[in-house]
N, C-alpha and C positions, 0 to 999 in steps of 0.2 A: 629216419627221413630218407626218402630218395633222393638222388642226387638231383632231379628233377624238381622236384620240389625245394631242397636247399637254392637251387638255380634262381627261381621263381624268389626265395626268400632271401637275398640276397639282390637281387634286383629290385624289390621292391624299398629294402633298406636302404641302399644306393639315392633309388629316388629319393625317399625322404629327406637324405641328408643333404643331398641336391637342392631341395624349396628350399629345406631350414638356412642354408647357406646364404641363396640369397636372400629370403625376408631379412636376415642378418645385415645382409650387405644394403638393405633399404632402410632399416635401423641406422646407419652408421650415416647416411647420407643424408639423412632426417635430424640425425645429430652435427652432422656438418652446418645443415642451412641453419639451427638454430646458432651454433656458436658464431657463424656470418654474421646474424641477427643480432646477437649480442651485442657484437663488437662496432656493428654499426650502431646501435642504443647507445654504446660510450663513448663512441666518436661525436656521435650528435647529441651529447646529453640532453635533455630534457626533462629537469624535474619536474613536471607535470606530469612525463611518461612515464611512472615507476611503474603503473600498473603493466605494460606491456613490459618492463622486465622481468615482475613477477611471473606473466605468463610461457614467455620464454623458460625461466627457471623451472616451472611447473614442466614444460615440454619436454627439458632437457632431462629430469627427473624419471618420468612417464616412459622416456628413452630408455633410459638406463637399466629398470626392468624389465623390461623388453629384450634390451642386449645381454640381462641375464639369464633370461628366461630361454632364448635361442643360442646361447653359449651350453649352458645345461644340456639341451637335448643334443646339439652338433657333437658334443664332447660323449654323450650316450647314443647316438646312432653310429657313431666311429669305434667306437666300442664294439658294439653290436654287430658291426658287419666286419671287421678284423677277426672278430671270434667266428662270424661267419666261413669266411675265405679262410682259415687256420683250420677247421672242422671239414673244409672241401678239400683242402690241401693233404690233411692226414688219411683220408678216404680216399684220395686219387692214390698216395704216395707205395 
């Protein structure tokens, strides 16, 4: 590969792990408002409302894969461009 090309590939990885980062960081804030939710459903209990627990619970779950799913790739695109920049490194060096 040309350095150019590395250049290009390496910016682009960048990017990516840029979005993954924050869809991540809108995951966590989506798990924030649910655990709000929660704790407001226990303050105000309401046995009549279990079903909006349940659905919270279901959100919080639904979250959770999500926050694994974008943990995965963030932890594989940092990979991916550390071995990038190490590969430009030994070719400048």
């Amino acid at each position: 590969m040309t350095s150019r090309e590395i250049d290009k590939e390496i910016t682009a990885t960048a990017r990516q792990l840029t979005k993954t980062i924050e869809q991540h960081a809108q995951i966590t804030i989506q798990l924030n408002h649910i655990a709000t939710k929660i704790t407001e459903h226990l303050e105000n209990s309401n046995p009549e409302n279990s079903v909006g627990l349940g659905v919270l619970a279901g959100g919080a779950g639904t979250a959770a894969i999500l926050t694994e799913t974008t943990t995965t790739r963030i932890r594989y695109l940092s990979y991916q461009l550390r071995t990038l920049l190490d590969g430009e490194e030994s070719e400048n060096g």
